[in-house]
N, C-alpha and C positions, 0 to 999 in steps of 0.2 A: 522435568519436561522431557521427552520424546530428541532423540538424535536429531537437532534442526532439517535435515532434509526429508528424513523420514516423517515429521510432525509437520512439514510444509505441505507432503506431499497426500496425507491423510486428511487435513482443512480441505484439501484440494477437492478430493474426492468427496467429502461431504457435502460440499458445494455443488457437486455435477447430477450427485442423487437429490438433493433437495430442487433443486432447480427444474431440473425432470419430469418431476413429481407434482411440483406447485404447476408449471406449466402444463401439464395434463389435466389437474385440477379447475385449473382456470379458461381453459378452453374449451372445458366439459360446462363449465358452469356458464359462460359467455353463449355459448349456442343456445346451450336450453333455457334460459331466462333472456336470449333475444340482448345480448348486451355487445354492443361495437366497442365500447369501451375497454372491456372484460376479454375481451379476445385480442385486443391493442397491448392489454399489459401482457397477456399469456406471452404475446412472441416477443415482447422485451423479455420478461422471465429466463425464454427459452433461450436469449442471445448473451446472457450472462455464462452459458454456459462455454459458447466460444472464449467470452474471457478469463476464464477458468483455467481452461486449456493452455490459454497463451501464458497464464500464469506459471503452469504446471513445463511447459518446455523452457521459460526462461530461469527456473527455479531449480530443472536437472540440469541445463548446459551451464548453469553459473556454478555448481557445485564440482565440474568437473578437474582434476587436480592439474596444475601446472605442467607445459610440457613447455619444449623448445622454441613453436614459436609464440607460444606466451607463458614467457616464466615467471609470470606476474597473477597467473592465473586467471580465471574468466567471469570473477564475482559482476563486472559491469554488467555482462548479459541482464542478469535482474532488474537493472535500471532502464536497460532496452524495455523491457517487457514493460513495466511500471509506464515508462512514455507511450507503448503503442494501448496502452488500456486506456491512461489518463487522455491519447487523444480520443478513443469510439467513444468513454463517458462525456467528452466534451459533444461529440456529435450529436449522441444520444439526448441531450440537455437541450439542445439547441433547437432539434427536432420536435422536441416535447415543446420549447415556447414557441416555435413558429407554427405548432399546429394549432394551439389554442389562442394567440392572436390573429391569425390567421382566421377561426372560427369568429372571435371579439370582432373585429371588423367586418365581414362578411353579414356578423349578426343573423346567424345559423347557428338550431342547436347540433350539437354533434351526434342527438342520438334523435332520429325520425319514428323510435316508436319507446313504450316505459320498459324497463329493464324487470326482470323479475326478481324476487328474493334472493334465489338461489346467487346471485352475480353480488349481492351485496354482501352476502356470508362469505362471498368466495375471497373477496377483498378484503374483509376483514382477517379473514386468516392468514392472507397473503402477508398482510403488514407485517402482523405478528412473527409469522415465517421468517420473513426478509429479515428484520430489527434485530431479532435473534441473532443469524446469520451474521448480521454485520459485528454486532457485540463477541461473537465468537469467534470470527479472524479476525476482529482485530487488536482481540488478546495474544493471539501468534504472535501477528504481525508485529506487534511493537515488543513481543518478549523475544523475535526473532530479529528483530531490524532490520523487516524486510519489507523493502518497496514496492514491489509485485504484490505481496498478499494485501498491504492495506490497500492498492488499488485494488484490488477485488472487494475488499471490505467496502470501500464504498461506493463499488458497483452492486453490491447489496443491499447498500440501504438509497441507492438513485432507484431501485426497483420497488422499494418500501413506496416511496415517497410517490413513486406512480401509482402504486396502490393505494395511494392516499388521493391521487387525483381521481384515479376513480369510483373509488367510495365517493367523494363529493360531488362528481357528475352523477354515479347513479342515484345517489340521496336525492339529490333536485334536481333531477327530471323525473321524482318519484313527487318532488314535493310541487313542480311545475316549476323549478329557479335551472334550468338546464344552464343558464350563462354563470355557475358555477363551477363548471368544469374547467372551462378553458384559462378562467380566472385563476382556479389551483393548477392549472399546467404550468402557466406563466412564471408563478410562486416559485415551483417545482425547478424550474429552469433555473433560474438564479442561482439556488441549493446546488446542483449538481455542476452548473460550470463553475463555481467557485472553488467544490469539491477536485474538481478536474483540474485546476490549474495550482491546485497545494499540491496537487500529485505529484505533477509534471515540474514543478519549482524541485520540490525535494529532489527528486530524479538526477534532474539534472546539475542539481548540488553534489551530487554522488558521482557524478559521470569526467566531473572539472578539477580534481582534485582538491576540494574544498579542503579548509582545516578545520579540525574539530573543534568543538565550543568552547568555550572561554573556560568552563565548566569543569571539563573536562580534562583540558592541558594544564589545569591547576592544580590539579588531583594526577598528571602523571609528573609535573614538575615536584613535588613535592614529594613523590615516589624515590625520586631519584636522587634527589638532596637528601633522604634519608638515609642513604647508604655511609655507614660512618667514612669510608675512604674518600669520598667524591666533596675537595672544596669549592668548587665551584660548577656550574651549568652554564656553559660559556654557547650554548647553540641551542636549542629546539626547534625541530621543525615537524608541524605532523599535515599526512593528506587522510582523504578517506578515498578509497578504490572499492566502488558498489560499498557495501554493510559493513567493508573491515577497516582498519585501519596502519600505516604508514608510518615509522616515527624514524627518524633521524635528530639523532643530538650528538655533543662533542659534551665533556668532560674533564673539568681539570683536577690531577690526581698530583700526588709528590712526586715530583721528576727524578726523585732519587730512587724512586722505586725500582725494581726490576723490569725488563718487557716483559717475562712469565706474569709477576706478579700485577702488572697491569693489564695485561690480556685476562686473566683472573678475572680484573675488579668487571671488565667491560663485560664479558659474561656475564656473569652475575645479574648488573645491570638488567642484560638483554632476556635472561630468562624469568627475572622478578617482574618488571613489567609486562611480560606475555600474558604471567602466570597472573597477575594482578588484572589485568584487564583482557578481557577474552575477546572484545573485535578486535584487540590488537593482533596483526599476522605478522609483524617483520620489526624490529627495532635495530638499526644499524647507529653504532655506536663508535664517537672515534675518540681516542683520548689525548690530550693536552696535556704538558708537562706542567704543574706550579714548581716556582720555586721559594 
């Protein structure tokens, strides 16, 4: 795969043309087949592309290299971004079920005249667009472990699924059942704030210094116990800071060793587990004498 920010930063761009594109589509095909619907999804389409953007500024300032007053570096940025997505998809969701209970209660259809073909091809391509789209960052996303892109990924498929509200509003008000629209918008809502708040959960798991999985630290404990010098693992501690990772451990070595030759072993350590595990950015290591 691609230089991670360079491969972040190409998803990105694929996303801003597709988006574009579908939204030009859709608001060509919205006018001229008379569909309010069709032109409701066009400018959600088109607002993906705001979060694209956001994606794309939190993805280069997090990538930026460590300086003085953060010698820790700026990987959280990313989790910024990841929250301010994960909240417009929460809005966006929410919007979507207050318009269509909104309409359920009112008991009004949402479209005052029938939609023509063209808005129902257009939907259907949409879907297809979008699904795509989602399935594609969010191959990055999880080969990059990055937070920002899978929010975007499924601000991709929160745009699918609109296009799925609107294929079944313009289906029936073609069929005379218009009270299916508002009934898939509702649907639609659920889907997307649930989406919205796995977001923002992760996020802000990344943001608090969480520790890594059980999973995980068993597979870097066992790294470490492997080293023939090291009898014991008297400490571990790991955090995650945005997508990298944290470890601090202590180490107990023969106390008759040398300091050369313990400073050695702790190396070693520090550079196997880097090399071993690539979120890992920093492993401070302190050693313990046995005797």
């Amino acid at each position: 795969m691609e230089e991670p920010s360079r491969a972040a930063m190409h998803v990105s761009w694929v996303s801003i043309l597709a988006n574009v594109l579908l939204s030009l589509l859709k608001l060509l095909a919205g006018l001229l087949a008379h569909s309010g619907a069709m032109v409701s999804d066009a400018v959600h389409s088109c607002s993906d592309v705001f979060s694209t953007v956001v994606v794309m500024i939190g993805m280069r300032l997090s990538a930026r290299d460590s300086d003085r007053e953060h010698p820790y570096g700026h990987e959280r940025l990313e989790c910024v971004a990841a929250v301010i997505l994960a909240v417009v998809l929460l809005i966006t969701g929410l919007f979507i079920g207050y318009g269509g209970l909104q309409t359920i209660i009112q008991g009004q259809s949402a479209e005052l005249s029938v939609p023509g073909l063209a808005a129902l091809a257009a939907a259907l391509v949409s879907i297809a667009v979008k699904e795509g789209m989602f399935w594609y960052t969010r191959r990055y996303a999880r080969a990059l472990d990055s937070p920002a892109l899978m929010a975007d990924a499924w601000h991709h498929r929160s745009d699918a699924f609109s296009s799925v509200g609107a294929l079944v509003g313009i289906a029936g008000a073609r069929l005379g059942l218009p009270i299916l629209d508002p009934l898939a918008s509702v649907v639609i809502c659920a889907f997307i704030v649930k989406a919205a708040l796995d977001i923002f959960r992760d996020a802000m798991d990344k943001m608090v210094d969480r520790s890594c999985d059980e999973e995980t630290e068993a597979a870097i404990r066992a790294r470490i116990l492997a080293h023939p010098d090291v009898r014991s693992l008297d400490r571990l501690l790991t955090r995650t800071f945005g997508n990298r990772i944290y470890i601090e451990l202590e180490i107990a070595v023969d106390g008759r060793l040398s300091l050369v030759r313990a400073h050695e072993i702790a190396e070693q350590l520090h550079d196997d587990v880097e090399a071993a595990f690539p979120k890992v950015k920093h492993v401070m290591v302190h050693v313990n004498p046995s005797l």
